[in-house]
DOKOL-251565 format. One record per residue (C-alpha): x, y, z; residue in three letters. Coordinates in steps of 0.001 Angstrom, whole numbers, plus 524288, in hexadecimal, padded with zeros to 5 digits. Example, Ala and Ser with C-alpha at 12.3 -4.5 7.8 and 13.67 -1.06 7.14 Angstrom:
2
<<8300C; 7EE6C; 81E78>; 'ala'>
<<83566; 7FBDC; 81BE4>; 'ser'>
This chain:
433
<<61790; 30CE8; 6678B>; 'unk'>
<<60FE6; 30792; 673A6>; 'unk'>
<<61C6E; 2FFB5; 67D92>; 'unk'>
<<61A76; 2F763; 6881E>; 'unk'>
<<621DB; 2FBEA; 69560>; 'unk'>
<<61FB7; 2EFC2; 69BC6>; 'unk'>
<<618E9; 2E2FF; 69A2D>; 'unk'>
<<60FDB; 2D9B7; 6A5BD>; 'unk'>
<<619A5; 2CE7F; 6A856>; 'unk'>
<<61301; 2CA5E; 6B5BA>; 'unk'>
<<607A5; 2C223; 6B4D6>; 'unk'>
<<5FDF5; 2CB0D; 6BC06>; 'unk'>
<<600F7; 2D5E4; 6B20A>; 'unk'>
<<5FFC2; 2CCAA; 6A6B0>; 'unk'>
<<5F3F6; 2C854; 6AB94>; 'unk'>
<<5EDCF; 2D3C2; 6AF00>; 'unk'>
<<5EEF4; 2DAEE; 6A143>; 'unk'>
<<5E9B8; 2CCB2; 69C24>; 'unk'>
<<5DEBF; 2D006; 6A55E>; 'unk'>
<<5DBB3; 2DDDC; 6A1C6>; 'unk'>
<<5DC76; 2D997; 691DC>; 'unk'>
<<5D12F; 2CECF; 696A8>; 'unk'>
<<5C917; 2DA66; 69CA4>; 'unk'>
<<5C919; 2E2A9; 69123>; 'unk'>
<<5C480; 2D541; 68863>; 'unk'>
<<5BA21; 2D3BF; 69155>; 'unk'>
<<5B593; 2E135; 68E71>; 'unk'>
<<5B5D4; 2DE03; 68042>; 'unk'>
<<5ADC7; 2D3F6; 68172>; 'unk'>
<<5A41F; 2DAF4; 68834>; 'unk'>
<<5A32C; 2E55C; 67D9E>; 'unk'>
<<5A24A; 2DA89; 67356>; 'unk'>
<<595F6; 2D602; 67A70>; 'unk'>
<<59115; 2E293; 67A1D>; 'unk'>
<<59465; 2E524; 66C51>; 'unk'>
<<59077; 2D882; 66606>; 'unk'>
<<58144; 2DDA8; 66956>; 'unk'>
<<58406; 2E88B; 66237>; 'unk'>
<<58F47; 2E69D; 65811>; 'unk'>
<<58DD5; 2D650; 654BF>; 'unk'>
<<59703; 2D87F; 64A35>; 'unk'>
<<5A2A6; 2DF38; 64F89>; 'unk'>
<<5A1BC; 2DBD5; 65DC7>; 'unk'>
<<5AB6F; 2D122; 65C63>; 'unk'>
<<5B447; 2D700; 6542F>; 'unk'>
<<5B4AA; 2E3B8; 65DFB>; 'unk'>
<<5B77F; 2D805; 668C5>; 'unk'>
<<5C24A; 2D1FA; 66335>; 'unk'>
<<5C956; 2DF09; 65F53>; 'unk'>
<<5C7F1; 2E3B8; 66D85>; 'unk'>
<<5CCFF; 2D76D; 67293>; 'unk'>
<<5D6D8; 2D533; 66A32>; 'unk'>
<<5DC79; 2E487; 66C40>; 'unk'>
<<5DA4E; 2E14B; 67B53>; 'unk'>
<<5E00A; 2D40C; 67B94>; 'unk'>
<<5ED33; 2D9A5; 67373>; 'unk'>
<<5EEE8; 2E58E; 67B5E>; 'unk'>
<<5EEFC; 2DC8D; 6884B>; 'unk'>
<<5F7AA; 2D2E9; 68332>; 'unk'>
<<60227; 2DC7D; 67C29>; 'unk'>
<<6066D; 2E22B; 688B8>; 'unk'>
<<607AB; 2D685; 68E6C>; 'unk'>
<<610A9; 2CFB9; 68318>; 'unk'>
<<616A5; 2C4B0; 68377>; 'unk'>
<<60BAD; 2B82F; 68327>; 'unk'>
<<6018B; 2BFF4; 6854D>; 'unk'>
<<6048A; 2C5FB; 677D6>; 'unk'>
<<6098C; 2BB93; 670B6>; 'unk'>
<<5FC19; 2B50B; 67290>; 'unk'>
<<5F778; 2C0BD; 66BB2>; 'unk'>
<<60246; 2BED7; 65FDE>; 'unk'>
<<5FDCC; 2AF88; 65FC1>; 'unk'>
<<5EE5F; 2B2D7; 65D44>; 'unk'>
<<5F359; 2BD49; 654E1>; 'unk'>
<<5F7A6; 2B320; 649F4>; 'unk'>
<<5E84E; 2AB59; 649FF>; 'unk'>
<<5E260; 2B485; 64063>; 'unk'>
<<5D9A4; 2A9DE; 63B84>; 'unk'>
<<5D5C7; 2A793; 64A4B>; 'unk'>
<<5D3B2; 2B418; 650D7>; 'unk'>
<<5CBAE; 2C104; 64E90>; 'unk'>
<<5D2BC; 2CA4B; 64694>; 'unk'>
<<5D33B; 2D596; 652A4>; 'unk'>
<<5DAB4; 2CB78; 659AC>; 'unk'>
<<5E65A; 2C8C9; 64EB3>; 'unk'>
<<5E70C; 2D64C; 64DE3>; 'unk'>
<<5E914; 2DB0D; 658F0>; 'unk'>
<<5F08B; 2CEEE; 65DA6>; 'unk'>
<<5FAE2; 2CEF5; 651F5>; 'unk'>
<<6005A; 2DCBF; 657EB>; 'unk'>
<<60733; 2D348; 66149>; 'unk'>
<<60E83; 2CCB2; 655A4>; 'unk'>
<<618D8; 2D963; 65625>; 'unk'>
<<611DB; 2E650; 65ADF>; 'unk'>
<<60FA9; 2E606; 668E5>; 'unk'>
<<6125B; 2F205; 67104>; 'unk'>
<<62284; 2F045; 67565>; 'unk'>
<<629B0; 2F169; 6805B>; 'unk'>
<<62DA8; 2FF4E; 6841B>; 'unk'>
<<63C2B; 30278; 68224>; 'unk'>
<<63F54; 30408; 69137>; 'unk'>
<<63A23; 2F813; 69249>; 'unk'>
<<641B3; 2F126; 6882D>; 'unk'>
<<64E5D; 2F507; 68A69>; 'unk'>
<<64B7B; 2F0C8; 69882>; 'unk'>
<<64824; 2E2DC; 692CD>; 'unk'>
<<653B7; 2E290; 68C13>; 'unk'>
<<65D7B; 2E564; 69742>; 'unk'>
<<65640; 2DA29; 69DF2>; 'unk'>
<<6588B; 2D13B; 69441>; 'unk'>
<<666D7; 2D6FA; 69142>; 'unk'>
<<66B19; 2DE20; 69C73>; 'unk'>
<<66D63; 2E999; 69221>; 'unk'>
<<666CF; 2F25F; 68BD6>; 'unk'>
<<66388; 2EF84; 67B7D>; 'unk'>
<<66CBC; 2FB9D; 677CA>; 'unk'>
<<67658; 2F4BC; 6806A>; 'unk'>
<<676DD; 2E913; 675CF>; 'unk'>
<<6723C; 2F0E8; 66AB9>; 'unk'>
<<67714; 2FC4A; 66211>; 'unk'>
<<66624; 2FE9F; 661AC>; 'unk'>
<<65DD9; 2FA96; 6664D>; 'unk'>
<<64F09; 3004C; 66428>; 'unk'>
<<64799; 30037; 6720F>; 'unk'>
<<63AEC; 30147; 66A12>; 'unk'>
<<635BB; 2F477; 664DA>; 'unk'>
<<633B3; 2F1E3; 6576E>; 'unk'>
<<62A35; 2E6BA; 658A0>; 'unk'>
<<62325; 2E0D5; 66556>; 'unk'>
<<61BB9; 2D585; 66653>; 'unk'>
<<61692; 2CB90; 671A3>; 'unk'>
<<62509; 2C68D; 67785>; 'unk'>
<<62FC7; 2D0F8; 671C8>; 'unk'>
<<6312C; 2DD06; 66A05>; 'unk'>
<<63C67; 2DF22; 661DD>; 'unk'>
<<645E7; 2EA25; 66023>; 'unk'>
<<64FB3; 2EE82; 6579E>; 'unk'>
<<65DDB; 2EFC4; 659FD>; 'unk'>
<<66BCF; 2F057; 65288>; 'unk'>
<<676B0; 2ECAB; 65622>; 'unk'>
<<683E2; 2EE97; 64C93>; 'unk'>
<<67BAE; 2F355; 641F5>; 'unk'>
<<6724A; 2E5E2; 6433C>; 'unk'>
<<66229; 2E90B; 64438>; 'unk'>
<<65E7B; 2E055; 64EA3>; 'unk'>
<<65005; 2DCAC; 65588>; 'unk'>
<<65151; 2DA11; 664C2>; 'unk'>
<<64421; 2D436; 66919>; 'unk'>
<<640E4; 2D45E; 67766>; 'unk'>
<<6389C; 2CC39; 67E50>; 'unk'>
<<62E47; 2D39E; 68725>; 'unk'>
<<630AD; 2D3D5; 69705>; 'unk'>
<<6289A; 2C778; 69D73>; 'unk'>
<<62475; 2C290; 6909A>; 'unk'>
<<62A56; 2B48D; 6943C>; 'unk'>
<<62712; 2B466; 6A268>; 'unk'>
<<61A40; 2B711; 6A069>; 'unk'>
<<616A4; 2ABE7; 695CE>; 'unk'>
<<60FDF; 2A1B6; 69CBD>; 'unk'>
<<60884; 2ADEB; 6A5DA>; 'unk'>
<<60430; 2B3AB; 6972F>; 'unk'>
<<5FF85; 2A53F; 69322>; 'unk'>
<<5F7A7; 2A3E9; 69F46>; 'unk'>
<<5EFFD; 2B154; 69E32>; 'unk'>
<<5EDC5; 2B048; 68DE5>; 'unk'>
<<5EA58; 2A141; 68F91>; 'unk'>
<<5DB0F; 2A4AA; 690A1>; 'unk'>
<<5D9F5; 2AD5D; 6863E>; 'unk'>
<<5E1A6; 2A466; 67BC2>; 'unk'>
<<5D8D0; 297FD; 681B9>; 'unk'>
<<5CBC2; 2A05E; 680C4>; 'unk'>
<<5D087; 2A5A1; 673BC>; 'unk'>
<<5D528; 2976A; 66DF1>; 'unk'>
<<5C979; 29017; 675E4>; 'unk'>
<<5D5B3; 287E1; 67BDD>; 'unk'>
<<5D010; 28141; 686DA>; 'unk'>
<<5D710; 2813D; 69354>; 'unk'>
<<5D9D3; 271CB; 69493>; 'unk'>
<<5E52D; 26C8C; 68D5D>; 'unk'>
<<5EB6A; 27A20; 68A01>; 'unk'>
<<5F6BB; 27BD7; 692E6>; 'unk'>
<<5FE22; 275D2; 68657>; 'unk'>
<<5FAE9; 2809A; 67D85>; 'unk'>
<<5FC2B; 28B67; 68569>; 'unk'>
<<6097F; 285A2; 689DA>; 'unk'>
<<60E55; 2846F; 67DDD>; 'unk'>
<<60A55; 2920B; 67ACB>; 'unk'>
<<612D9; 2960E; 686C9>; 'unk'>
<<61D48; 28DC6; 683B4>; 'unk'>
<<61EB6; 29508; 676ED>; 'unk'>
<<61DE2; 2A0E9; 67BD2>; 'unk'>
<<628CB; 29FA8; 6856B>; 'unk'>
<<6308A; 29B32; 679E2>; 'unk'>
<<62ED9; 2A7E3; 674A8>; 'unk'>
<<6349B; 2AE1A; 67FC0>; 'unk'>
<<640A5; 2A919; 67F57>; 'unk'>
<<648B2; 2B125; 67468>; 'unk'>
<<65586; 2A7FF; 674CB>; 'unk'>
<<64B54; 29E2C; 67070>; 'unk'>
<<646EC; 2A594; 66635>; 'unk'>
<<653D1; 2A8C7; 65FF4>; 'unk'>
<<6593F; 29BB3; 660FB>; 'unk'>
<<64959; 2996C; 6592E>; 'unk'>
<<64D0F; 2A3C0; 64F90>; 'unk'>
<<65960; 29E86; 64CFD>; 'unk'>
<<65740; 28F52; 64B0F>; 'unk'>
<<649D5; 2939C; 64139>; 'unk'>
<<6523C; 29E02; 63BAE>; 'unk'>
<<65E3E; 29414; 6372C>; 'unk'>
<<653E8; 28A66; 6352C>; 'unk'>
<<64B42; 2925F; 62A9E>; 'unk'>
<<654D9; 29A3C; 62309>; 'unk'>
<<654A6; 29308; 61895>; 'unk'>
<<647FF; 29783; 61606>; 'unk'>
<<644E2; 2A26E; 60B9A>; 'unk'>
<<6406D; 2B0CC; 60E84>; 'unk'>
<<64286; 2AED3; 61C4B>; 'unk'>
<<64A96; 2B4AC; 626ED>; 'unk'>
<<64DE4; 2B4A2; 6351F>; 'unk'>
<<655D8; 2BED0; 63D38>; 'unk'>
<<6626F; 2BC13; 644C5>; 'unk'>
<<663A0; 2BBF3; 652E7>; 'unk'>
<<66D47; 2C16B; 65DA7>; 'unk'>
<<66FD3; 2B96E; 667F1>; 'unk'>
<<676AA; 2C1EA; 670D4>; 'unk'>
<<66C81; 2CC49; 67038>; 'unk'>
<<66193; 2C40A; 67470>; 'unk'>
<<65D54; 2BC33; 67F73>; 'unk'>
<<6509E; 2B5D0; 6861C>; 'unk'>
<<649A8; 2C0EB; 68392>; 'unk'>
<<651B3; 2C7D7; 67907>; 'unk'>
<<65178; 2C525; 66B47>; 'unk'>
<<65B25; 2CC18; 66215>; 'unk'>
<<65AD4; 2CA40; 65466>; 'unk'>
<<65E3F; 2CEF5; 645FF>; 'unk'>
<<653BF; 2DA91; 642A7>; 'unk'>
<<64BB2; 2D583; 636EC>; 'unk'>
<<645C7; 2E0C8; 62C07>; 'unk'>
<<63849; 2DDA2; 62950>; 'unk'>
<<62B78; 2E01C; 62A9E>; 'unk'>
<<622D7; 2D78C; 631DC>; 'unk'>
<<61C14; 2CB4C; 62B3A>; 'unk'>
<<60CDD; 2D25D; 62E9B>; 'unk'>
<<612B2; 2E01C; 62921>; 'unk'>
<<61872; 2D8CD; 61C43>; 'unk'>
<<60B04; 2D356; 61BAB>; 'unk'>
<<60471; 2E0DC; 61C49>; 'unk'>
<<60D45; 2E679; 6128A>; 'unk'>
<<606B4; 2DDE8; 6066F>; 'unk'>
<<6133B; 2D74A; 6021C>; 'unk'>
<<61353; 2D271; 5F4ED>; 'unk'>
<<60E87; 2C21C; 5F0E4>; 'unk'>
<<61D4A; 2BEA9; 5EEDA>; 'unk'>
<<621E5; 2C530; 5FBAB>; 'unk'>
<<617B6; 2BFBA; 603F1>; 'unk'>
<<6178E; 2B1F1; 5FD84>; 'unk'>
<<62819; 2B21B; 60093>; 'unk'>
<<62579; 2B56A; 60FFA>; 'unk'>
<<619E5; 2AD86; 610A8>; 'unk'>
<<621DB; 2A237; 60CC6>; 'unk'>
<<62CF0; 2A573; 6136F>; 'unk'>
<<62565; 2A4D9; 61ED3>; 'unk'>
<<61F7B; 29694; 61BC9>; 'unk'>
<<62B19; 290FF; 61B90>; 'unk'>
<<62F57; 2956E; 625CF>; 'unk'>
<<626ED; 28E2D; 62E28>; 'unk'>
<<625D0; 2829A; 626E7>; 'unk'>
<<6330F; 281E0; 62898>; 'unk'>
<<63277; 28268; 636A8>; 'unk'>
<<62797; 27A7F; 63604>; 'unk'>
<<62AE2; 26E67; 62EDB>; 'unk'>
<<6390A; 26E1A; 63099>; 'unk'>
<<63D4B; 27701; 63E9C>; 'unk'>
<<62FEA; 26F87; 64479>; 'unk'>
<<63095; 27DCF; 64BFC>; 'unk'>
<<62B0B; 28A9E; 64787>; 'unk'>
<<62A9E; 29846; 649D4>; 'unk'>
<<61C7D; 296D6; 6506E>; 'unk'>
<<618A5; 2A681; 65058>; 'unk'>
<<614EE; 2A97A; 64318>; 'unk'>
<<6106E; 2B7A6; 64466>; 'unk'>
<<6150E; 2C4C0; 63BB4>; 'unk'>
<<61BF9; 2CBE1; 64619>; 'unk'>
<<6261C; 2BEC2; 6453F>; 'unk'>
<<62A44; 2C0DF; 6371A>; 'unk'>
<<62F80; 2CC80; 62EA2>; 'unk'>
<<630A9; 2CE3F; 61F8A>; 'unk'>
<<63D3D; 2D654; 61BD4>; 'unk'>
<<63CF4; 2DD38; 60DA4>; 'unk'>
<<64312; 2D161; 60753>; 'unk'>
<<63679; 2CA8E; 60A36>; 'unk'>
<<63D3E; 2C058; 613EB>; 'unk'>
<<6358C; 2BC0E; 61F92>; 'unk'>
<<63D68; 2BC95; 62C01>; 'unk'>
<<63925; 2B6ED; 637A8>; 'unk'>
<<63D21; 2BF3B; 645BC>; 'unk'>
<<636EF; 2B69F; 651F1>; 'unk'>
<<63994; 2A8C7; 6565E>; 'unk'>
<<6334F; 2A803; 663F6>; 'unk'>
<<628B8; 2A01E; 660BB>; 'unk'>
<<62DB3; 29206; 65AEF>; 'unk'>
<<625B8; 285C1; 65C5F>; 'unk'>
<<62BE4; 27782; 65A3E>; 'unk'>
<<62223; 2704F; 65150>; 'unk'>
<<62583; 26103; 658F5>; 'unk'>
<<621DB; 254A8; 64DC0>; 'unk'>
<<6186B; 24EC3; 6554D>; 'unk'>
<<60F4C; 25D51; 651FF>; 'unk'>
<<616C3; 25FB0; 645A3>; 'unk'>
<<6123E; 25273; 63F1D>; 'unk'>
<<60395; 250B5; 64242>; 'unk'>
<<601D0; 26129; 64079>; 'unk'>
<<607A0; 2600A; 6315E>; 'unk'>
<<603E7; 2537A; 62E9D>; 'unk'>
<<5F4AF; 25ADC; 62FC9>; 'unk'>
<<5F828; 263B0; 626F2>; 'unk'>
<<5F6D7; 2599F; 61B02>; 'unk'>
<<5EA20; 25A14; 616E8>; 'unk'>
<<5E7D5; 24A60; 614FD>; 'unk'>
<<5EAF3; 247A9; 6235E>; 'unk'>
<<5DF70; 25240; 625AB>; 'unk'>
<<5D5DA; 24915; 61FA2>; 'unk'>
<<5DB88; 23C0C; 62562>; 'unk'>
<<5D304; 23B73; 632D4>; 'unk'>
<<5DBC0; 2327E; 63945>; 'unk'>
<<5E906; 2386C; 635F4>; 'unk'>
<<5E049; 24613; 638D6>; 'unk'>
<<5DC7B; 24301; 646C8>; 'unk'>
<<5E982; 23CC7; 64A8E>; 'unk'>
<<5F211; 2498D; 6462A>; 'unk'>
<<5E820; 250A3; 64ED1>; 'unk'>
<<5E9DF; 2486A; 65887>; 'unk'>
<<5F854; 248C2; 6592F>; 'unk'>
<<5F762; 258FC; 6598C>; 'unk'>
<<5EDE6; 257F7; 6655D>; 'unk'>
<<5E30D; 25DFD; 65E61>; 'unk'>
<<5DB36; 24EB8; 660F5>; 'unk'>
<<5DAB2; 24788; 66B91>; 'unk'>
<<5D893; 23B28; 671C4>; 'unk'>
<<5CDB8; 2428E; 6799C>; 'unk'>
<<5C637; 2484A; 66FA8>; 'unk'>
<<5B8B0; 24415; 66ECC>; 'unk'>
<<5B339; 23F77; 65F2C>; 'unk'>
<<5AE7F; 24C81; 65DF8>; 'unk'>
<<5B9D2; 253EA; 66176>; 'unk'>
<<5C1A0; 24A66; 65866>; 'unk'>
<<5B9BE; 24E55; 64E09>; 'unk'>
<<5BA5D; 25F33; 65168>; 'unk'>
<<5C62D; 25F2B; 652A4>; 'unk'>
<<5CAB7; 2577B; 64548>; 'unk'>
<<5C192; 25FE5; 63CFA>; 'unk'>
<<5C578; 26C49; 64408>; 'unk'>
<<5D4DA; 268F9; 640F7>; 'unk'>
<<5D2C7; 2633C; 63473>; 'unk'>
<<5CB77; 27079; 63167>; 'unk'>
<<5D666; 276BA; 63522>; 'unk'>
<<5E206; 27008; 6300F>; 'unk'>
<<5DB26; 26FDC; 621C7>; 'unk'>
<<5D9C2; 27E96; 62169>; 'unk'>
<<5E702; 28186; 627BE>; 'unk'>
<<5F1A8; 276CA; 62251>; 'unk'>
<<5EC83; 27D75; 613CE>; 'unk'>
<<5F967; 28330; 612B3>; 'unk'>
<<60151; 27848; 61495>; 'unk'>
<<5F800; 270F6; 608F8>; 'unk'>
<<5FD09; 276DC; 5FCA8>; 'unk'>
<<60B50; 27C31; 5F7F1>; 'unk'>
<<60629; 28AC0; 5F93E>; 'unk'>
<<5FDD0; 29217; 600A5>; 'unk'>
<<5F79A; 29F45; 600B1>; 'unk'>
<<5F76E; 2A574; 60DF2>; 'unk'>
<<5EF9C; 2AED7; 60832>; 'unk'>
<<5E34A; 2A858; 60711>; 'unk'>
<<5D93D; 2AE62; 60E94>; 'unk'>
<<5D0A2; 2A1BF; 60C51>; 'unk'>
<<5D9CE; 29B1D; 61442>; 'unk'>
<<5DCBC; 2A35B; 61FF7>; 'unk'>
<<5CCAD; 2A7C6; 62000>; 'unk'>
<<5CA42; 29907; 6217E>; 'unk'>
<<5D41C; 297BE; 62C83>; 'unk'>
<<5CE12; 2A1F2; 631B5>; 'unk'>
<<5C09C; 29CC8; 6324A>; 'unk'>
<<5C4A3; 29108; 63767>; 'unk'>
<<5CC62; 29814; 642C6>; 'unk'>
<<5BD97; 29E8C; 644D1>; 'unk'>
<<5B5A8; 29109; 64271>; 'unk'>
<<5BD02; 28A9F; 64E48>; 'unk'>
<<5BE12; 296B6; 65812>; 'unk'>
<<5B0B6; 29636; 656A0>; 'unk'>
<<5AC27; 28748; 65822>; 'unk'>
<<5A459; 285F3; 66347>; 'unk'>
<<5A6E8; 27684; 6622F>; 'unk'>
<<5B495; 2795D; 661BA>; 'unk'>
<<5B541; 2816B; 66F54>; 'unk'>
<<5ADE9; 276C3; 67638>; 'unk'>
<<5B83D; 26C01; 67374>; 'unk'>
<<5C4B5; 26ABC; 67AAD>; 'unk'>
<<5CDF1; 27283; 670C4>; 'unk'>
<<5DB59; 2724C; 67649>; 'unk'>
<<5DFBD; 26A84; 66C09>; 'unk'>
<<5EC07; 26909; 66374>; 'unk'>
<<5FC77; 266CB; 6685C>; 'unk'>
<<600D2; 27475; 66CCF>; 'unk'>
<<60972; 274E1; 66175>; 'unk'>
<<5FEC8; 27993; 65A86>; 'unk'>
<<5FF87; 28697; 66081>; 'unk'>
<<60BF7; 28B73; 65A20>; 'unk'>
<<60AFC; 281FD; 64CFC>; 'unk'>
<<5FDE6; 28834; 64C72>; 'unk'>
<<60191; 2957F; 64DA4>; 'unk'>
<<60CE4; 29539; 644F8>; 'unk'>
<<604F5; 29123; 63986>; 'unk'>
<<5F981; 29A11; 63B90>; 'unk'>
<<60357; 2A4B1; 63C6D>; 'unk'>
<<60AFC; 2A14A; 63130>; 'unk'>
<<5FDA9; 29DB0; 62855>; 'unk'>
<<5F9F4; 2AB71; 62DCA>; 'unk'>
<<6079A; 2B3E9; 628E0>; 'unk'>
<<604F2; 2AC81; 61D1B>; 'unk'>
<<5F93C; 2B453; 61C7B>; 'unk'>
<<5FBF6; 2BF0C; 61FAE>; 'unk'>
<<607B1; 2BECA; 615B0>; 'unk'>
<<5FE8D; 2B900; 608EF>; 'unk'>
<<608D8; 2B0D8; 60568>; 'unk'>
<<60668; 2A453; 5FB8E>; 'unk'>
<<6115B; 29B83; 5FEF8>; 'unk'>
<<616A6; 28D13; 5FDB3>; 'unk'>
<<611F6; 28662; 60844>; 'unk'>
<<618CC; 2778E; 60623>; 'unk'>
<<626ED; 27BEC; 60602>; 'unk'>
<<62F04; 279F4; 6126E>; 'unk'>
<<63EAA; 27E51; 6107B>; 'unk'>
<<64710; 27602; 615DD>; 'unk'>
């Protein structure tokens, strides 16, 4: 397996490799010219395959926000060319690791020994490595731990990551540079969050005490005293992960049980938390034999505050959809109108959301749902390539909508998309209390 002996933490480093990634697009593009002459029809797929392979081999060197941004756009399969969720979801949990020199090295930092020193094993190779840690296993008195450590620089190097990716995600999301600084800080804010591994297990413990009343699903214990800032040790949980159980064709009943194990979970954290586990992708969640769904990775929680919580449900109901004056003032109060707006932007933007929010609060409409209706994800899908498209659209000022849409957003696309990928037909009106 390919390891990493070292990774850019200066800024000039980071930057540079950035650079050189930005170099080899440019050449793409140049080919693509070149091509589309000749081959119309495949031109742009050939482009976004070579920019997506050269865009993920930059960034998975780099780790740390560089490569989470990858594992974000990773989870917008109805949004992005299929070269580019491809190649992007290899950062969900196979990434090339650290080298074992260099581990043990990080772990003396952190420690001031060395793992075996703590340890009756401790396995230098990683078993999984994605954009901010790779795990490893270890025992200790006959217990099969996982020890995940947090890449060198990774949280020093945040708001230098943000500063070199901003262009690409604004060119790639048509985000206009007025008016962001609020999104992008929130992003960063977030991110830091994730950094900070006491955080996370004090995360993992509130949800885990917090949700086990809920069926089929299952959280690991952690240690404490063999973890720290950038340190996490915790029980070592048997299963495969939730895109391998996938793969494997489970049976109706099987996927049904995770699928809705996996709804409630966030509905529960959701409607009664007002937090949630905010990074919905496979490489978070294992299936053991039993067919329970455990859940491994904490870093990323977002609190859902009322004033967003309220107005962002209260649109999910179809009859407020159709009420224009109870419409408009729920889009108002998530920042999506405002007092600026000119008639026709009024307009745009109210059929453009409504649009939406018809098509995407279906689930939430009826006491089951199929996730796997191709119908429904096809039309998300075209509707992802309708607006990303609109000419109209990228002449207005589109910065719009509180920054708590970012995460809310995401966790919802990512669940609706494990849904998916599991087939399950669940009950979608139940919350356990």
């Amino acid at each position: 397996m390919e390891t990493i002996d070292s990774i850019p933490t200066s800024k000039i480093q980071r930057a540079g490799k950035l650079i050189s990634t930005g170099v080899k697009i440019g050449g793409n593009y140049l080919k693509y010219y070149g091509e589309k002459i000749t081959n119309p029809e495949s031109a742009r797929d050939n482009l976004n395959s070579n920019n997506a392979e050269d865009i993920y081999d930059g960034l998975k060197n780099l780790k740390g926000s560089a490569l989470k941004l990858a594992q974000m756009l990773s989870m917008e399969k109805n949004f992005l060319p299929q070269a580019y969720v491809e190649k992007f979801s290899l950062s969900q949990f196979s990434v090339p690791p650290l080298s074992a020199p260099l581990v043990v090295k990080t772990f003396k930092k952190y420690f001031g020994k060395a793992p075996l020193d703590l340890f009756d094993s401790f396995d230098a190779n990683a078993i999984n490595a994605a954009s901010i840690g790779q795990v490893h296993k270890a025992t200790l008195n006959g217990k099969e731990l996982a020890v995940k450590i947090q890449y060198p620089g990774v949280a020093e190097s945040i708001s230098t990551d943000l500063a070199l990716v901003k262009p690409i995600a604004m060119k790639m999301f048509n985000i206009q540079a007025k008016d962001s600084d609020k999104y992008f800080k929130e992003v960063e804010t977030k991110l830091t969050e994730e950094t900070n591994y006491i955080l996370e297990i004090a995360q993992s413990n509130e949800v885990a005490q917090a949700c086990a009343h809920i069926p089929n699903l299952k959280f690991p214990d952690y240690y404490p005293e063999f973890s720290c800032e950038r340190v996490i040790t915790m029980d070592w949980m048997n299963g495969k992960h939730l895109s391998e159980f996938c793969r494997s064709s489970p049976d109706q009943e099987t996927a049904n049980k995770i699928g809705q194990a996996l709804w409630d979970f966030y509905m529960f954290q959701v409607h009664e938390l007002r937090k949630v586990h905010a990074d919905p992708h496979p490489g978070n969640f294992l299936v053991d034999e039993q067919g329970n769904l455990i859940a491994i990775d904490f870093g990323c929680m977002k609190e859902i505050p009322e004033s967003f919580y309220v107005p962002y449900f209260e649109l999910a109901e179809p009859e407020n959809l159709n009420d224009k004056a109870f419409f408009h003032s729920r889009l108002t109060a998530l920042e999506i109108l405002t007092s600026k707006d000119t008639p026709a932007e009024t307009v745009y933007f109210s059929n453009l959301f409504r649009e939406i929010l018809m098509l995407f609060t279906q689930p939430f409409q009826s006491e089951t749902f199929d996730f796997a209706d191709e119908q429904f994800f096809g039309k998300l899908a075209a509707l992802g390539e309708k607006y990303a498209n609109d000419k109209e659209l990228r002449k207005m000022n589109v910065n719009r909508g509180s920054k708590h849409f970012i995460y809310i957003n995401r966790t919802f696309f990512g669940l609706f998309s494990l849904l998916h990928d599991l087939k399950a037909n669940i009950e979608t009106r139940q919350v356990l209390v």
